[in-house]
N, C-alpha and C positions, 0 to 999 in steps of 0.2 A: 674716104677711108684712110689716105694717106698721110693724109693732114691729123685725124687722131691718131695714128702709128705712131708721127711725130712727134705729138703731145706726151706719147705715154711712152718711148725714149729718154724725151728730155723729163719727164717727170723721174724715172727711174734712173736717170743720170743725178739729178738733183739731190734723189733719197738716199742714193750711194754715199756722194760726198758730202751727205748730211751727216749720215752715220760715221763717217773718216773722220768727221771733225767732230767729235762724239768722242772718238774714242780716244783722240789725241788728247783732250779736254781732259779725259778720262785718267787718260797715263799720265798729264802736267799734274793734274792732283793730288796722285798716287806718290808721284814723288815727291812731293813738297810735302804730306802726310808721312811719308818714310826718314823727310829730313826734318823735319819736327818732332819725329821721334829720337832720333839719332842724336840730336841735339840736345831733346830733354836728359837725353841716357848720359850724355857727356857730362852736363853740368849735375848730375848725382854722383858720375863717378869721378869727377873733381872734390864735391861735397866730401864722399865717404874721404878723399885721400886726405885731405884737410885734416876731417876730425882723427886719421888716423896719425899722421904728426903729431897733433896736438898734446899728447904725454911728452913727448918727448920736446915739444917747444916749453910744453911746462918747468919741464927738467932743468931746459939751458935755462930758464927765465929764473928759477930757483938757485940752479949755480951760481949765476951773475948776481942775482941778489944778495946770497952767500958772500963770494968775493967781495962785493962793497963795502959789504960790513967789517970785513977783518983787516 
């Protein structure tokens, strides 16, 4: 009887820190999914700033072109 006691400790010792690495596994994913989002969000909100310049790089590009001419 003492002998399966032991077996079934060490089995429920095993299932425990099976689970802990489970859940660690769990949280490393979670975050590299939070930083792949964060990521994607940065390079849209670079995109939008870009396109929102972009009148106004028009503008100086127009000026300069302007000046050349005269």
């Amino acid at each position: 009887m003492n002998a399966d006691d032991d077996d079934l400790r060490g089995q429920a010792k095993r299932n425990r820190e099976a689970e802990e690495h489970r859940a660690a596994l769990d949280a490393i994913q979670k975050r590299r999914e939070e930083a792949a989002e964060t990521e994607a969000l940065r390079g849209e909100m670079e995109f939008a700033r870009c396109l929102s310049a972009a009148p106004s790089l028009v503008a100086a590009f127009e000026k300069l072109k302007g000046a050349g001419r005269g």
